[in-house]
C-alpha positions as CSV (number, residue, x, y, z in Angstrom):
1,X,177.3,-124.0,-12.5
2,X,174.1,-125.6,-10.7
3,X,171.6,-126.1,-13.6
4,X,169.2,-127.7,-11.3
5,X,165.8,-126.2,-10.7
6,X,163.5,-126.6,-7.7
7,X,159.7,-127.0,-8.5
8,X,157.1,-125.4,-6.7
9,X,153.4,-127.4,-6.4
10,X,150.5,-125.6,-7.6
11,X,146.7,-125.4,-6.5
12,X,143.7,-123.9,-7.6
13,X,141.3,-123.3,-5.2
14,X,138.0,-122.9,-6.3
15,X,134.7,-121.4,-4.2
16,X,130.9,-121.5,-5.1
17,X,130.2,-117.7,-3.6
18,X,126.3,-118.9,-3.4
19,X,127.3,-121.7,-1.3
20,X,124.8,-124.2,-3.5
21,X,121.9,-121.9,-3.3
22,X,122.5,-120.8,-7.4
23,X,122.5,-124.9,-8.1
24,X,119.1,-124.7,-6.3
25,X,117.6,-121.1,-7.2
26,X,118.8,-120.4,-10.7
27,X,116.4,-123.0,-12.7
28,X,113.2,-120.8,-11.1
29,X,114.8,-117.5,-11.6
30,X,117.0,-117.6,-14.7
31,X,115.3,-121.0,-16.9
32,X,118.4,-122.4,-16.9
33,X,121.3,-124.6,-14.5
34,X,124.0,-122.7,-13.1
35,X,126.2,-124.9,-10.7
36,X,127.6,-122.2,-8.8
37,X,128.7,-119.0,-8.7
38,X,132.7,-119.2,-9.0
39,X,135.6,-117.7,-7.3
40,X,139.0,-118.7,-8.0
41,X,142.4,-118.4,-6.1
42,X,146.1,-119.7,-6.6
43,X,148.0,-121.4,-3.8
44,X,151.8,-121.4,-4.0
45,X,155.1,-120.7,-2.3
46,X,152.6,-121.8,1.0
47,X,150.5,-118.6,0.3
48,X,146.5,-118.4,-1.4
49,X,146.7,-115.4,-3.8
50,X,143.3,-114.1,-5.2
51,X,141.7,-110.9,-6.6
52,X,139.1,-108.9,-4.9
53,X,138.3,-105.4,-3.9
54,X,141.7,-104.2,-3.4
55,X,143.5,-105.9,-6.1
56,X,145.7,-109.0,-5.8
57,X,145.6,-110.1,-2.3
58,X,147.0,-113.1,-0.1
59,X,146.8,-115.4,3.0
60,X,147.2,-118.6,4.5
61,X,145.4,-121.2,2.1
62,X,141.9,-121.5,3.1
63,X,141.9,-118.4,5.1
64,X,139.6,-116.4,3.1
65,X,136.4,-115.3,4.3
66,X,134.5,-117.9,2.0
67,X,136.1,-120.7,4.5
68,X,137.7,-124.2,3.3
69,X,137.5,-124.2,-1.2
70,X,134.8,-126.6,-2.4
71,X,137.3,-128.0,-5.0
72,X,141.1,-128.0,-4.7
73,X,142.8,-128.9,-8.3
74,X,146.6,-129.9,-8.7
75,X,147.5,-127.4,-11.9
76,X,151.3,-129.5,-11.4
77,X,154.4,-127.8,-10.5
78,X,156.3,-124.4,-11.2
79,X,159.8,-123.6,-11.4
80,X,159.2,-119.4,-11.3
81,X,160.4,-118.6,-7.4
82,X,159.3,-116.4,-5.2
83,X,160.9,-113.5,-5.6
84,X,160.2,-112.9,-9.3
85,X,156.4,-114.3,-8.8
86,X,155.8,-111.4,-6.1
87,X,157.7,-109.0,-8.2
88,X,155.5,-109.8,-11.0
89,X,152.5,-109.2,-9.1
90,X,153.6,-106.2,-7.9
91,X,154.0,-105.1,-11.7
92,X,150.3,-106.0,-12.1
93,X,149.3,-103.6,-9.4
94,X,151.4,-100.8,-10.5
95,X,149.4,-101.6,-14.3
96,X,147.0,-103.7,-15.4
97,X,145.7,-104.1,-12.2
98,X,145.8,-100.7,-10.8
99,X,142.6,-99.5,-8.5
């Protein structure tokens, strides 16, 4: 029996959705310092998986409308494949996640 596992990297791709302007504007308007305004995604398996309008959602990494991520951070590896990740988030749509 072949016990051995294969491991799948990891990203998080993270997005200031005010493209700096909330690092410049929110001391004025708010009295206090907000570095951005954040969006996350998840790159794995070769794909960028995020939530928006229509629920989960996927593409090419860095082929979201918001362009290139401002900060890419290595979350390590993951030995879940493919096939049950995608069912899983499948399961999310059909419940949780449901629009």
């Amino acid at each position: 029996m072949d016990t051995s596992s294969t491991a799948f990297p990891v990203q998080l791709y993270i997005y200031d959705l005010s493209k700096g302007m909330a690092r410049q504007l929110s001391p004025i308007m708010l009295g206090k310092q907000l570095d951005g305004i954040w969006h996350t995604s998840l790159v794995v398996y070769g794909e960028e998986f995020f939530y928006g309008g229509v629920g989960i959602s996927s593409c090419p990494p860095g082929g979201t409308m918001l362009g290139p991520p401002d900060k890419v951070v290595e979350l390590g590896n993951t030995e879940v494949n493919e096939e049950i990740f995608m069912d899983y988030l499948s399961s999310l749509g059909e419940t949780t996640y449901r629009k």
